[in-house]
PDB file of N, CA, C and O in Angstrom:
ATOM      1  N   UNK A   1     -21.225 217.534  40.636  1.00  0.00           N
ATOM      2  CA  UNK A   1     -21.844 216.268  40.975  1.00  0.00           C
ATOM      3  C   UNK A   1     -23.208 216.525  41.597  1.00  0.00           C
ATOM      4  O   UNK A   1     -23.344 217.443  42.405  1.00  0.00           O
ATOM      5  N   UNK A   2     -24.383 215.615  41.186  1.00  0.00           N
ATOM      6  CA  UNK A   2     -25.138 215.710  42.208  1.00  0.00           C
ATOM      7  C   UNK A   2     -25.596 215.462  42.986  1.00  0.00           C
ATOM      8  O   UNK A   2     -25.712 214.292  43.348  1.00  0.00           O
ATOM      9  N   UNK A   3     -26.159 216.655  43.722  1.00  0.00           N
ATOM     10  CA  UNK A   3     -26.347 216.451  45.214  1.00  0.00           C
ATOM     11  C   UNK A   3     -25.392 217.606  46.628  1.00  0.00           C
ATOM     12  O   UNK A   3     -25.543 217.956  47.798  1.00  0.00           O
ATOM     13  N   UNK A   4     -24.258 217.816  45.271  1.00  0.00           N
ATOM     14  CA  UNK A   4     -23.480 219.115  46.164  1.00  0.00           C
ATOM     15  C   UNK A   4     -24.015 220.416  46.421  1.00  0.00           C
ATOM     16  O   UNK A   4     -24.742 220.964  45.593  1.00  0.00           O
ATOM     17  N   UNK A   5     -23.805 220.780  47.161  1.00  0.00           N
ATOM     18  CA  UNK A   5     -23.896 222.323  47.249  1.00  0.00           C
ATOM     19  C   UNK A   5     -22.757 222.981  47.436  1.00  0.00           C
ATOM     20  O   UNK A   5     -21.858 222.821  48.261  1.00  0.00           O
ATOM     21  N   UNK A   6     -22.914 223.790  46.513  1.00  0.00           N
ATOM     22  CA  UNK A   6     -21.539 224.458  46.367  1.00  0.00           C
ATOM     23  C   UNK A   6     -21.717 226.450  46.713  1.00  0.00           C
ATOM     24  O   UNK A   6     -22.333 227.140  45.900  1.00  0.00           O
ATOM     25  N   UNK A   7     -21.096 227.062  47.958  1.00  0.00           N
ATOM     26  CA  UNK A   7     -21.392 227.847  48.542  1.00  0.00           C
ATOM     27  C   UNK A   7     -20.123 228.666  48.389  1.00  0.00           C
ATOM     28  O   UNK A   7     -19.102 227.999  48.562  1.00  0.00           O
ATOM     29  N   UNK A   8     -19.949 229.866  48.125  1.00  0.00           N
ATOM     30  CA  UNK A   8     -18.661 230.850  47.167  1.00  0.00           C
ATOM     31  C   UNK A   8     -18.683 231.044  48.769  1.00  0.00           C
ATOM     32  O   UNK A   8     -19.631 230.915  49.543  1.00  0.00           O
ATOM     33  N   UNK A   9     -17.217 231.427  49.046  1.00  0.00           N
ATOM     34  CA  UNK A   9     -17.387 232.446  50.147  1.00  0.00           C
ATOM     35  C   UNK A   9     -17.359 234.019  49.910  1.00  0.00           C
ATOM     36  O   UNK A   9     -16.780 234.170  48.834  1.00  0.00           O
ATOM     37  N   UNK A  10     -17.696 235.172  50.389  1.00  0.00           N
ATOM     38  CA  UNK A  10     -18.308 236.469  49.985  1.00  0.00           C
ATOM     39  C   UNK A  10     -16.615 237.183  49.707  1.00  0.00           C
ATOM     40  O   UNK A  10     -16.640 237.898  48.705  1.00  0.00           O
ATOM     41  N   UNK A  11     -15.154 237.123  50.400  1.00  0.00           N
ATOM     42  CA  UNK A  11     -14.599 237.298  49.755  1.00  0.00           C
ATOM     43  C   UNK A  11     -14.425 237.095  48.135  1.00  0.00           C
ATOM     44  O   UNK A  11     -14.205 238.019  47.351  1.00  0.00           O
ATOM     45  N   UNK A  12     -14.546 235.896  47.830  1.00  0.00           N
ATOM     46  CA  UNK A  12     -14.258 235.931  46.231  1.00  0.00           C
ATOM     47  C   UNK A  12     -15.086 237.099  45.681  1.00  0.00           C
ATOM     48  O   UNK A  12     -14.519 238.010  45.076  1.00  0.00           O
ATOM     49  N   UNK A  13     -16.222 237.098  45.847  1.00  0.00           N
ATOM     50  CA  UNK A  13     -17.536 238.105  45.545  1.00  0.00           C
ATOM     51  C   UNK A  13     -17.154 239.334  45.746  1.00  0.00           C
ATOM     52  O   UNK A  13     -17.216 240.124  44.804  1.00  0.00           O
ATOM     53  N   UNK A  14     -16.743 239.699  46.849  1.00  0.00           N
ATOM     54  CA  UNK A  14     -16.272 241.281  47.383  1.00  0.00           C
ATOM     55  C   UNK A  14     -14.880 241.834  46.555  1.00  0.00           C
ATOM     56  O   UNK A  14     -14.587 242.905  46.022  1.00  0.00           O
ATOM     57  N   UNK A  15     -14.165 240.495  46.740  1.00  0.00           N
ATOM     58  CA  UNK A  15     -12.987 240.763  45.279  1.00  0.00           C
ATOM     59  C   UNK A  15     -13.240 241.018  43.659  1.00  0.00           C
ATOM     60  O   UNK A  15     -12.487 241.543  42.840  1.00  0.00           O
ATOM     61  N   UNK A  16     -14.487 240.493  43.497  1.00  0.00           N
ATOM     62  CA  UNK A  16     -14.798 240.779  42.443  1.00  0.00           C
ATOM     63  C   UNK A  16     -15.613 241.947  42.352  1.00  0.00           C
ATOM     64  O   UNK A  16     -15.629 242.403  41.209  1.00  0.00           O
ATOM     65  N   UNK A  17     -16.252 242.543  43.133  1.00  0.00           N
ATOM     66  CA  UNK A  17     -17.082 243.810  43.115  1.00  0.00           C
ATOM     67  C   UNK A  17     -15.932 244.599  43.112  1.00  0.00           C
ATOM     68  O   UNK A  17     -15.817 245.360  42.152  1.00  0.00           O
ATOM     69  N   UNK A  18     -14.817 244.600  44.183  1.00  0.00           N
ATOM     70  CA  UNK A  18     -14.092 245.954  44.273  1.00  0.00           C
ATOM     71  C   UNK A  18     -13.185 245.753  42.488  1.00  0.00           C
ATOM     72  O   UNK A  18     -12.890 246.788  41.891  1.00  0.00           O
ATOM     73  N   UNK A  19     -12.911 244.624  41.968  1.00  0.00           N
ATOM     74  CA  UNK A  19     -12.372 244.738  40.542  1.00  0.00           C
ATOM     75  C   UNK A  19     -13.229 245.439  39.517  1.00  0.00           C
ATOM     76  O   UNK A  19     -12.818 246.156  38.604  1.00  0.00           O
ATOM     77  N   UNK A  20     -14.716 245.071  39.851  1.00  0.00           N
ATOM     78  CA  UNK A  20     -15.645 245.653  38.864  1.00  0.00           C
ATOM     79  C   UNK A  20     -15.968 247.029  38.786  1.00  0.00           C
ATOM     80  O   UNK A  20     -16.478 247.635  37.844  1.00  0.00           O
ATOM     81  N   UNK A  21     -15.586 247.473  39.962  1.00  0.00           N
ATOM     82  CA  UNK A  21     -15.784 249.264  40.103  1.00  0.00           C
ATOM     83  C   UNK A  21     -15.135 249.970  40.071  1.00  0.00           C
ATOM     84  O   UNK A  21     -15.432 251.150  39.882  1.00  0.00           O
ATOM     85  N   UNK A  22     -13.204 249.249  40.356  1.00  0.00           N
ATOM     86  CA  UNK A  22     -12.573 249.755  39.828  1.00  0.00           C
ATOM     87  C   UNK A  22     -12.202 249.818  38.351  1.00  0.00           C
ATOM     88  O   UNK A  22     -11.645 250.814  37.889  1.00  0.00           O
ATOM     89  N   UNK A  23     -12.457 248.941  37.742  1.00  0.00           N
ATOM     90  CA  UNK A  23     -12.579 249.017  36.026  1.00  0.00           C
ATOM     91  C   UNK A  23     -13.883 249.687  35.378  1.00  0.00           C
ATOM     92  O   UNK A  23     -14.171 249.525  34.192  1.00  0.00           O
ATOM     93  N   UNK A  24     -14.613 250.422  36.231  1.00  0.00           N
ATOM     94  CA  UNK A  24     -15.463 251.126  35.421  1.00  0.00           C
ATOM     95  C   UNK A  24     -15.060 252.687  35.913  1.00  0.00           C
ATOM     96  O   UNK A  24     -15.322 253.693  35.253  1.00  0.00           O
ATOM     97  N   UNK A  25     -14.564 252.680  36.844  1.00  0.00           N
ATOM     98  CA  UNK A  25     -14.227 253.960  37.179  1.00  0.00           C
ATOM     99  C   UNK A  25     -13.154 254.803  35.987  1.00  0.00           C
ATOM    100  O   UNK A  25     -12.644 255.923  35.978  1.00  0.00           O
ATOM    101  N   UNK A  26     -13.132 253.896  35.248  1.00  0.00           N
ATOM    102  CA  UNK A  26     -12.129 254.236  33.763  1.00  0.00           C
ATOM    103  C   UNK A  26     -12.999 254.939  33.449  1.00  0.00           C
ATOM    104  O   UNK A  26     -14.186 254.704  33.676  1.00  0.00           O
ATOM    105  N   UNK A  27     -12.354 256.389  32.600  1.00  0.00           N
ATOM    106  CA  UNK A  27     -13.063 256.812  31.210  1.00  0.00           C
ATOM    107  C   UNK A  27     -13.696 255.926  30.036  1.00  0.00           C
ATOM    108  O   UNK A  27     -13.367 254.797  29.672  1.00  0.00           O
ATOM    109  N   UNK A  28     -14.360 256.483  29.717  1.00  0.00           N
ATOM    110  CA  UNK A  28     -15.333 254.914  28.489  1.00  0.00           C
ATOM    111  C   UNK A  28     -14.604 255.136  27.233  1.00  0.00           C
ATOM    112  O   UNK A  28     -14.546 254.182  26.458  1.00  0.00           O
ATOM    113  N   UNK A  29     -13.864 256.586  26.808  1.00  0.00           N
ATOM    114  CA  UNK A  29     -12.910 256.904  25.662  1.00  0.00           C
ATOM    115  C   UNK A  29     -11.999 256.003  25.796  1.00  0.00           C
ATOM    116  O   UNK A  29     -11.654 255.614  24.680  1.00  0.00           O
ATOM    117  N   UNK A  30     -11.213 255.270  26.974  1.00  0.00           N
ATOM    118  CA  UNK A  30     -10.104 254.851  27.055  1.00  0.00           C
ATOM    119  C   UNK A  30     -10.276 253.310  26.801  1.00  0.00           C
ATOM    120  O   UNK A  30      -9.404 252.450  26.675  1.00  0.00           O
ATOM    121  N   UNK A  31     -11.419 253.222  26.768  1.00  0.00           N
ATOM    122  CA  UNK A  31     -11.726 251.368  26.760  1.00  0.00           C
ATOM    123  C   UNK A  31     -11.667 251.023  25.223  1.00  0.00           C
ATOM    124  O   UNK A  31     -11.980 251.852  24.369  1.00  0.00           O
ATOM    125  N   UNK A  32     -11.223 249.681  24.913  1.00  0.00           N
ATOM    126  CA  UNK A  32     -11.197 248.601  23.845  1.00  0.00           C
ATOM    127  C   UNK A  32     -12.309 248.083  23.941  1.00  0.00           C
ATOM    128  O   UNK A  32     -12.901 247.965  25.013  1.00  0.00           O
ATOM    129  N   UNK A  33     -12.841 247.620  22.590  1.00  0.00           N
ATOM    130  CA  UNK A  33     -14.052 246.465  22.725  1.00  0.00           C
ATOM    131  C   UNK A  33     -13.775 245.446  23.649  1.00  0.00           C
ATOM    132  O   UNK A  33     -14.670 245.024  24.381  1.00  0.00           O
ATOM    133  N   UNK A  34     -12.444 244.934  23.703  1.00  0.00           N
ATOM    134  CA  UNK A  34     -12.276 243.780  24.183  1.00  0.00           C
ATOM    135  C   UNK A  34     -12.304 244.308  25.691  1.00  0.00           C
ATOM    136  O   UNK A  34     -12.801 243.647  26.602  1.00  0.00           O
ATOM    137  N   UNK A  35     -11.887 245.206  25.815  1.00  0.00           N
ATOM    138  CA  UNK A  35     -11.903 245.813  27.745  1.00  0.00           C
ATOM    139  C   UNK A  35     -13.341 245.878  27.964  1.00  0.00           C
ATOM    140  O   UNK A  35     -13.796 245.312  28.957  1.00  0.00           O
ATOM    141  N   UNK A  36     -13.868 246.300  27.418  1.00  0.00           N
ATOM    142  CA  UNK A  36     -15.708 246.766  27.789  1.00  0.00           C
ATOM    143  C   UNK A  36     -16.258 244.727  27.959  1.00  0.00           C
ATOM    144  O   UNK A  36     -16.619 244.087  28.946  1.00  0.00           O
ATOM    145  N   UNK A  37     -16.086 244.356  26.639  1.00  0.00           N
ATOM    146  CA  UNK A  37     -16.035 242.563  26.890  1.00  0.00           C
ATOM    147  C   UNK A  37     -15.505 241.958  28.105  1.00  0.00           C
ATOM    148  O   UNK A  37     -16.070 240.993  28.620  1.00  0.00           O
ATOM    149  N   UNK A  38     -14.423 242.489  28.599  1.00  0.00           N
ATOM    150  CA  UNK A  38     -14.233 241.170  29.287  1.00  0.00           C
ATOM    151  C   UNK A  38     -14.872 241.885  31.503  1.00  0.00           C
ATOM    152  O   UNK A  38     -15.140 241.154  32.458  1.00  0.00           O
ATOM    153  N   UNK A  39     -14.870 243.425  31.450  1.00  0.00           N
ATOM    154  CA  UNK A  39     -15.937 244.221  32.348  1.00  0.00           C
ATOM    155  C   UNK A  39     -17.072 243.215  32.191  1.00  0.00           C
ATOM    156  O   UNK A  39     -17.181 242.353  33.062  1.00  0.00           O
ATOM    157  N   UNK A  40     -18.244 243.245  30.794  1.00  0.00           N
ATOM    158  CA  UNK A  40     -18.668 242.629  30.901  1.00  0.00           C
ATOM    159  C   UNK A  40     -19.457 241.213  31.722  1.00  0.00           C
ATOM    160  O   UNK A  40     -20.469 240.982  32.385  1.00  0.00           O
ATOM    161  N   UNK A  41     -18.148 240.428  31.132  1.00  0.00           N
ATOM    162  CA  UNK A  41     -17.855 239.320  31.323  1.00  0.00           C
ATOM    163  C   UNK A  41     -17.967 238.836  33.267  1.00  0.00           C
ATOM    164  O   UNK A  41     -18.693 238.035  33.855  1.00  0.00           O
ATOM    165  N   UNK A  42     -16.894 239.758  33.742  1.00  0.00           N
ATOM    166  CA  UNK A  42     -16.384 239.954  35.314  1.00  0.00           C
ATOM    167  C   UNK A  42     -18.040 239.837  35.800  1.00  0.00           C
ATOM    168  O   UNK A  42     -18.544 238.919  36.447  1.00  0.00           O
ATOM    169  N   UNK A  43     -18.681 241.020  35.291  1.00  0.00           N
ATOM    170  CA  UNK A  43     -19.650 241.434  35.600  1.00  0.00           C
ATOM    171  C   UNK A  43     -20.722 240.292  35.817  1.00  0.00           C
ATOM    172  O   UNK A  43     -21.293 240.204  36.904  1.00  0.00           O
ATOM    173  N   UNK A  44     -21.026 239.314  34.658  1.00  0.00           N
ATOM    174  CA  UNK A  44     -21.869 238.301  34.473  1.00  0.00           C
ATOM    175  C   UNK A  44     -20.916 237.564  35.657  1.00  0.00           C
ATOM    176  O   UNK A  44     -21.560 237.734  36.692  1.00  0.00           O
ATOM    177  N   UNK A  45     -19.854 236.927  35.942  1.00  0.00           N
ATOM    178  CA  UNK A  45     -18.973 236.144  36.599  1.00  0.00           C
ATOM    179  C   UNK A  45     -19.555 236.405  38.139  1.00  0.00           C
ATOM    180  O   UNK A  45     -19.868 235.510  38.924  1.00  0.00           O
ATOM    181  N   UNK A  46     -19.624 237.735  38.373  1.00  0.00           N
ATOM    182  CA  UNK A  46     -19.985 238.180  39.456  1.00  0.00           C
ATOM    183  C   UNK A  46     -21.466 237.693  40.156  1.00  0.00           C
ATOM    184  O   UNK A  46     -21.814 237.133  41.196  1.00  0.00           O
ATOM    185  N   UNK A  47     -21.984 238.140  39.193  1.00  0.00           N
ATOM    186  CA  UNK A  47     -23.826 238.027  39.197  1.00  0.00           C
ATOM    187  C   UNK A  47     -23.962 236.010  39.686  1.00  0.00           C
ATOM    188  O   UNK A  47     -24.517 235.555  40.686  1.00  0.00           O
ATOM    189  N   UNK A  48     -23.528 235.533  39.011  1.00  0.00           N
ATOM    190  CA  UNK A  48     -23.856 233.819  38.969  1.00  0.00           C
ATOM    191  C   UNK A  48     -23.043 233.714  40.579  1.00  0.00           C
ATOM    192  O   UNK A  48     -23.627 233.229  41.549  1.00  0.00           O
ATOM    193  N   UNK A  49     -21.609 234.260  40.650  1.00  0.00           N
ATOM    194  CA  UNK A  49     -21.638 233.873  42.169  1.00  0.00           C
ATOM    195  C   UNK A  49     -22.341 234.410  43.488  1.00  0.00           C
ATOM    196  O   UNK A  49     -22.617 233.653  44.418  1.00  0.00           O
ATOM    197  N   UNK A  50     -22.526 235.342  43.497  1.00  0.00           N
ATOM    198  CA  UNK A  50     -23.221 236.393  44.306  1.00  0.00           C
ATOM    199  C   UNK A  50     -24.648 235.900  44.548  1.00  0.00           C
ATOM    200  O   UNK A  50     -25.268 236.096  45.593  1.00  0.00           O
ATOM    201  N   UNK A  51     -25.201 235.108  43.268  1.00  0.00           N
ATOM    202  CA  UNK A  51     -26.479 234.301  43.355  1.00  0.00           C
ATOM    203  C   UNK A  51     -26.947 233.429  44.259  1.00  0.00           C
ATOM    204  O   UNK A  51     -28.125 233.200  44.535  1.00  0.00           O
ATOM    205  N   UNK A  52     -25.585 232.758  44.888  1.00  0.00           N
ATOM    206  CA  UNK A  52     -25.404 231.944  45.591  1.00  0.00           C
ATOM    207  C   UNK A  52     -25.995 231.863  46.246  1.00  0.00           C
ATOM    208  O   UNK A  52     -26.864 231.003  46.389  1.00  0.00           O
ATOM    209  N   UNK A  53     -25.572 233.303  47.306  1.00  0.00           N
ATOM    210  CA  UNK A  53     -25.131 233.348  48.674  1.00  0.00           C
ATOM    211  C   UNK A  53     -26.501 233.808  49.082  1.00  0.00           C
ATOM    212  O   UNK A  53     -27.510 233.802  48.378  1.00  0.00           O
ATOM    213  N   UNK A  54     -26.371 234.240  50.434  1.00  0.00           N
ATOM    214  CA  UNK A  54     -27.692 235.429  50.994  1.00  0.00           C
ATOM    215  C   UNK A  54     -28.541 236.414  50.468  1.00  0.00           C
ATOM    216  O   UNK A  54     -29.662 236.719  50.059  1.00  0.00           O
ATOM    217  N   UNK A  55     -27.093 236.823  50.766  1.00  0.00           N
ATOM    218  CA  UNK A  55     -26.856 238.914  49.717  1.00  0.00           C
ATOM    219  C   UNK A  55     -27.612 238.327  48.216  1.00  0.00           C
ATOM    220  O   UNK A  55     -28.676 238.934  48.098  1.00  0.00           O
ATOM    221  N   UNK A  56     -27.485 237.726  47.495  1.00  0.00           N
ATOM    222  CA  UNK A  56     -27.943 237.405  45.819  1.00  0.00           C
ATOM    223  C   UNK A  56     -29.609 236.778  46.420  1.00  0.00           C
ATOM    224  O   UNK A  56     -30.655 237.207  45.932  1.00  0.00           O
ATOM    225  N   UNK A  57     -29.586 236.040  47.197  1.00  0.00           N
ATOM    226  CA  UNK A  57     -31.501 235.756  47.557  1.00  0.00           C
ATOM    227  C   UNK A  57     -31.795 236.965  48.121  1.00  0.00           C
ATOM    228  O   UNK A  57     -32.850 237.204  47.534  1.00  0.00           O
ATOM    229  N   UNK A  58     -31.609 237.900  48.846  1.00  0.00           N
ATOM    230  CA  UNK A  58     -32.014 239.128  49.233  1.00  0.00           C
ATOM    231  C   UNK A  58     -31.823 240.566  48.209  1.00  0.00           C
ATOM    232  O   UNK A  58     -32.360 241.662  48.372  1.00  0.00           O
ATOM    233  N   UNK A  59     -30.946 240.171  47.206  1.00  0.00           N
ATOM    234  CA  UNK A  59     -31.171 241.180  46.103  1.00  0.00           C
ATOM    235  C   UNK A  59     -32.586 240.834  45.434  1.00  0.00           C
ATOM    236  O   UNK A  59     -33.575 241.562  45.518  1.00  0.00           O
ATOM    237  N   UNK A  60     -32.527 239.575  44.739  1.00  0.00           N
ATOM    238  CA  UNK A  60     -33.279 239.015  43.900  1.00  0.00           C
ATOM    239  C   UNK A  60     -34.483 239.561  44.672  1.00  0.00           C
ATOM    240  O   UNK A  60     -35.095 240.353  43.956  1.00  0.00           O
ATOM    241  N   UNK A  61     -35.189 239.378  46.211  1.00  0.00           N
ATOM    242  CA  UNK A  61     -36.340 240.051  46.600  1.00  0.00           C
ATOM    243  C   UNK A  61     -36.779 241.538  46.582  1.00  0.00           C
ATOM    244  O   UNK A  61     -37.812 242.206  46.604  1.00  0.00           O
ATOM    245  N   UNK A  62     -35.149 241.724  46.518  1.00  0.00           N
ATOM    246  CA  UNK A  62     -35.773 243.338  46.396  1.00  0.00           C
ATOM    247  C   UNK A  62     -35.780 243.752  45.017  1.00  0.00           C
ATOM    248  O   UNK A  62     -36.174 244.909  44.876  1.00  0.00           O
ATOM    249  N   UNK A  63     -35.526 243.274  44.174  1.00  0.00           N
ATOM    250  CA  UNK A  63     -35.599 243.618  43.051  1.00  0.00           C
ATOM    251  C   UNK A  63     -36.871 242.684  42.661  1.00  0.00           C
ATOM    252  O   UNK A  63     -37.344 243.193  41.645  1.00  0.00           O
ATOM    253  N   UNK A  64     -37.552 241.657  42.987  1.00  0.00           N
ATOM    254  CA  UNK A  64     -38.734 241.310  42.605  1.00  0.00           C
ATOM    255  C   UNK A  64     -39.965 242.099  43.490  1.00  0.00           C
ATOM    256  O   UNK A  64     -41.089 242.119  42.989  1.00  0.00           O
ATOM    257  N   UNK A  65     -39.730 242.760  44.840  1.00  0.00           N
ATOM    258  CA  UNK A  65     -41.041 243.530  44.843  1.00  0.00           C
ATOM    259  C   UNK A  65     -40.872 244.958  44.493  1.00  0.00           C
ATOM    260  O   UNK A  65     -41.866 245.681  44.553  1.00  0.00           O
ATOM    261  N   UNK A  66     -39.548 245.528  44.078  1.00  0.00           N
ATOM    262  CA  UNK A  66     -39.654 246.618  43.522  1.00  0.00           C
ATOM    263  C   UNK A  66     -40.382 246.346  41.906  1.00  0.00           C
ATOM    264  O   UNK A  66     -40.494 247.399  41.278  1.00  0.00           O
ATOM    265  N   UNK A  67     -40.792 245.322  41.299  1.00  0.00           N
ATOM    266  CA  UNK A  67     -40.670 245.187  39.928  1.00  0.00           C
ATOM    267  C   UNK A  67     -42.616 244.944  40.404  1.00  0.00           C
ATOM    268  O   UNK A  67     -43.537 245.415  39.738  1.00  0.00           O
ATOM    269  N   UNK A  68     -42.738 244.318  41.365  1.00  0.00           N
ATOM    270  CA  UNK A  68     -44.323 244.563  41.731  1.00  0.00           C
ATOM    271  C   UNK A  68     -44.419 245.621  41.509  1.00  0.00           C
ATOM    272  O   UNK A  68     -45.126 245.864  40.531  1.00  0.00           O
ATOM    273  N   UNK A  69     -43.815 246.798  42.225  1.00  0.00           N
ATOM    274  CA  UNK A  69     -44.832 247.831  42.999  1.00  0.00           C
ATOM    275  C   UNK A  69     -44.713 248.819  41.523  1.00  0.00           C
ATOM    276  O   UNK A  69     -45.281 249.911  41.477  1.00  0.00           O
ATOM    277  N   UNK A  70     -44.135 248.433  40.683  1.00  0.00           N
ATOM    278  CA  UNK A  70     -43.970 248.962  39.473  1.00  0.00           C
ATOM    279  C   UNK A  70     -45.154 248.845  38.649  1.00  0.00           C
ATOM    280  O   UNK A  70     -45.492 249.690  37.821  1.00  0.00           O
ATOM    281  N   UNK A  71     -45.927 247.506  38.964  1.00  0.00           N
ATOM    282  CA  UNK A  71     -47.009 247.445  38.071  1.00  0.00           C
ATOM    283  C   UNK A  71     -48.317 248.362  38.348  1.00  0.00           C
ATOM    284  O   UNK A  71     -49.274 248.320  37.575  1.00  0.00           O
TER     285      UNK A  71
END
């Protein structure tokens, strides 16, 4: 609706990081297309909530003046 703000709390986020690192900590021989897909997937899932919060506006800066100091 608009006009909400809608704010993840960092558990869900932290649950999803510790799922995402433990599914890559797999061998890459042992993965299915569909396993690497749905890592993926977690992965993008992750990114949009994490965006949210603090931590995702304070990535996004450091990854925009590291991408300056690049030029």
């Amino acid at each position: 609706m608009p006009g909400w703000v809608v704010e993840y709390t960092i558990s869900a986020t932290t649950f999803l990081a510790i799922f995402i690192v433990v599914r890559l900590r797999r061998r890459t021989e042992a993965r299915s297309r569909v396993d690497e897909a749905f890592t993926v997937f977690t992965a993008v899932v992750f990114g949009v909530l994490i965006a949210a919060t603090a931590w995702g506006r304070a990535i996004l800066q450091l990854v925009g003046i590291a991408a300056d100091a690049t030029r």
